[in-house]
C-alpha positions in Angstrom: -17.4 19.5 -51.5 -13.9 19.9 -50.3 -13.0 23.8 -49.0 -10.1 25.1 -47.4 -10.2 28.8 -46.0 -6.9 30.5 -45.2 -6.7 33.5 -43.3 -4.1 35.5 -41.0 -1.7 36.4 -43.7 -0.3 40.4 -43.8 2.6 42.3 -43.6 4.8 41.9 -40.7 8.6 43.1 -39.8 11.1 41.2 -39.6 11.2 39.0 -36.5 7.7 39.2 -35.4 5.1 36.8 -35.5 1.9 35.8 -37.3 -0.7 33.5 -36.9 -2.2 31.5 -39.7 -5.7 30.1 -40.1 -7.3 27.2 -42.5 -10.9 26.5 -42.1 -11.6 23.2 -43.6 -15.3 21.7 -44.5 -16.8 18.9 -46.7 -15.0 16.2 -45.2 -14.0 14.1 -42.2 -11.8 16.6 -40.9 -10.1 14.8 -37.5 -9.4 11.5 -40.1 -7.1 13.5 -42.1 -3.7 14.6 -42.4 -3.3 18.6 -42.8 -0.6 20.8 -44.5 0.4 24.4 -45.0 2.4 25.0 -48.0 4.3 28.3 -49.3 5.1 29.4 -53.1 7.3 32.6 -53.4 7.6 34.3 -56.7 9.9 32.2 -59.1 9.9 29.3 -56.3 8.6 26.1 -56.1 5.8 24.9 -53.6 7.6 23.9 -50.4 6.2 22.2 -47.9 6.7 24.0 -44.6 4.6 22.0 -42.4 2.2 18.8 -41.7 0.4 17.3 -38.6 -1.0 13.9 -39.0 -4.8 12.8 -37.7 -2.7 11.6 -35.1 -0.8 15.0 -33.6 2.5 14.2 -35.0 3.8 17.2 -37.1 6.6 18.0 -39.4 8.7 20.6 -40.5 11.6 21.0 -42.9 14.9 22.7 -41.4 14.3 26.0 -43.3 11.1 26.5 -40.4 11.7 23.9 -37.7 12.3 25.5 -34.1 9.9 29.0 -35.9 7.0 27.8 -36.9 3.9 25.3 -35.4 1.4 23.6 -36.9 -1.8 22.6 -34.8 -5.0 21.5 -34.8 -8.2 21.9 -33.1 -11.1 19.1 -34.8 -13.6 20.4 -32.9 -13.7 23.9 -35.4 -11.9 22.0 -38.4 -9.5 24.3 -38.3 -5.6 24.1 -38.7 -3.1 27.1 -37.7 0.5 27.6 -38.4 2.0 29.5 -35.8 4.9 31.5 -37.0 7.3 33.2 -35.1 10.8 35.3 -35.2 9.7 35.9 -38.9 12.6 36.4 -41.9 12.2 38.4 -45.2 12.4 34.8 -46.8 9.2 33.6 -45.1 7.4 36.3 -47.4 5.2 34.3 -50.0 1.8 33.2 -50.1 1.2 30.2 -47.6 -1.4 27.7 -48.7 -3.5 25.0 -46.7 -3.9 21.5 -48.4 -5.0 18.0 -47.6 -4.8 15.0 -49.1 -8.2 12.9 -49.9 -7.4 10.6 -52.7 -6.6 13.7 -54.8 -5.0 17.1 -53.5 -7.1 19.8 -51.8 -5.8 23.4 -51.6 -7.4 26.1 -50.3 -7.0 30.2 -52.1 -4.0 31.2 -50.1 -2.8 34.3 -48.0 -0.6 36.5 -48.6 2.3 36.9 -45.5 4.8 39.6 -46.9 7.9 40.1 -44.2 9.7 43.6 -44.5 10.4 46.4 -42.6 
């Protein structure tokens, strides 16, 4: 079946960097399209970035020019890359894909504060 690992998450202060993992298995990995999410307390589910099979990625404004999603298919594994770090980056960051229903992994926790 379908499982998504996250790790990388922890506390950081404020303008550092940290470095997200999402181990995928039980499916095609390189055919798929791969996401990180975030959900802060009291917040919706926001995307904050997506790479296609293809390379091509996407970020909203809130991230863009911060934060990098990648891919390597050879380890099914996805990473977001996040960098100059704000307070309002803390929440817990989720990996997901998209395989005729939605796939989300347990989440880690990335809490920015000095």
């Amino acid at each position: 079946q379908v499982q998504l690992v996250e790790s990388g998450g922890g506390l950081v202060q404020p303008g550092r960097s940290l470095r997200l993992s999402c181990a995928a298995s039980g499916f095609t990995f390189r055919s798929y399209a791969m996401n990180w999410f975030r959900q802060a307390p009291g917040k919706e589910r926001e995307l904050v970035a997506r790479i296609t099979s293809g390379g091509y990625t996407y970020y909203p404004a809130s991230v863009k020019g911060r934060f990098t999603i990648s891919r390597d298919d050879s380890k099914n594994t996805v990473y977001l890359q996040m960098n100059s770090l704000k307070p309002e980056d803390t929440a817990v960051y989720l990996c997901n894909t998209q395989i005729a229903t939605d796939y989300w992994g347990q989440g880690t926790q990335v809490t920015v504060s000095s």
